[in-house]
N, C-alpha and C positions, 0 to 999 in steps of 0.2 A: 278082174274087172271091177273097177271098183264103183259105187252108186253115187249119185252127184243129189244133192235134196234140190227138192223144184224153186227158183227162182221166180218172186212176187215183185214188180216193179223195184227190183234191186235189192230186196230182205227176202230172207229163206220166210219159207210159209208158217214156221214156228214163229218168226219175230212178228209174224203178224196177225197171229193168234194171239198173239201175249199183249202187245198193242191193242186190242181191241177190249182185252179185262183191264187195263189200266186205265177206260178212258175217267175214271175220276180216284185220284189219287186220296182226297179226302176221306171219302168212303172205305177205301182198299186198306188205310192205314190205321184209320178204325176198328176193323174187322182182324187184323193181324192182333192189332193190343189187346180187343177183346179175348180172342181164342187163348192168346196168351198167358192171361190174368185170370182165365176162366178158371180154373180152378180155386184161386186162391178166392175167388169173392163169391164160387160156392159155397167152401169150406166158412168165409164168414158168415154167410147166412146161416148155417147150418150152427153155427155157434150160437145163435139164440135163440133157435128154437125146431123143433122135427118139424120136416116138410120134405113133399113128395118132390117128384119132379117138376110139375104145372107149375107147385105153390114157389118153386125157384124161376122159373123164368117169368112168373110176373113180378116177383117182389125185385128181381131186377132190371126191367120192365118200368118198373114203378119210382126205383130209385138212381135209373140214368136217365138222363134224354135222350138216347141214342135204344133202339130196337135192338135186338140179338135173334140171330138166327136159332130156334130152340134145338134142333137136333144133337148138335154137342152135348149136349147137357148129360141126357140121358148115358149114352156111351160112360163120359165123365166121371158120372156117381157109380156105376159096373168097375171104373177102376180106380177112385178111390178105394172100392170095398173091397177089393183085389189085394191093393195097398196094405190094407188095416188101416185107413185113417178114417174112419164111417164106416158104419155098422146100419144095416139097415133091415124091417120087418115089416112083412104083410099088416094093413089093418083091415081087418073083413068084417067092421061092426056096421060100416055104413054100404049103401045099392052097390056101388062099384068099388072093388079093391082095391086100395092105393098099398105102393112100397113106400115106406115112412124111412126114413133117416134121421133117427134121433142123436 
């Protein structure tokens, strides 16, 4: 017996879920390059100088026009230091503890 998937005015119900996240292509192809490059234009930040997670998603924040969703980030610099390409340590001099990546 085999399953047939539900028929939506002529597209299975997956094509029209998928149509419904592409209604702006602009955006969507944005967020691909970003996630894309994410790494590589952490890695440059982090090249001039230790900064936590925050102090990365505003400096690039600061130096696109385009917003980024922050929660990558964090995961991101977990596996660069997985990697070895950053190295990163507690600083507890200040009220709240920041992980530093120098």
């Amino acid at each position: 017996m085999s399953q047939e998937r539900p028929i939506v005015h002529g597209r299975t119900k997956y094509n029209k879920e998928k149509n419904k996240k592409m209604n702006n292509p602009q955006k969507e192809a944005q967020t691909k390059l970003t996630k894309g490059l994410l790494d590589m234009i952490v890695l440059q930040l982090l090249r001039n100088q230790p900064m936590h997670g925050y102090q990365i998603i505003t400096a690039y924040a600061e130096a696109s026009e385009y917003t980024s969703d922050p929660a990558p980030v964090y995961p991101l610099l977990g596996t660069l230091e997985k990697k070895g390409h950053v190295k990163s340590d507690w600083d507890m001099t200040h009220e709240r503890p920041a992980k530093y990546t120098p």
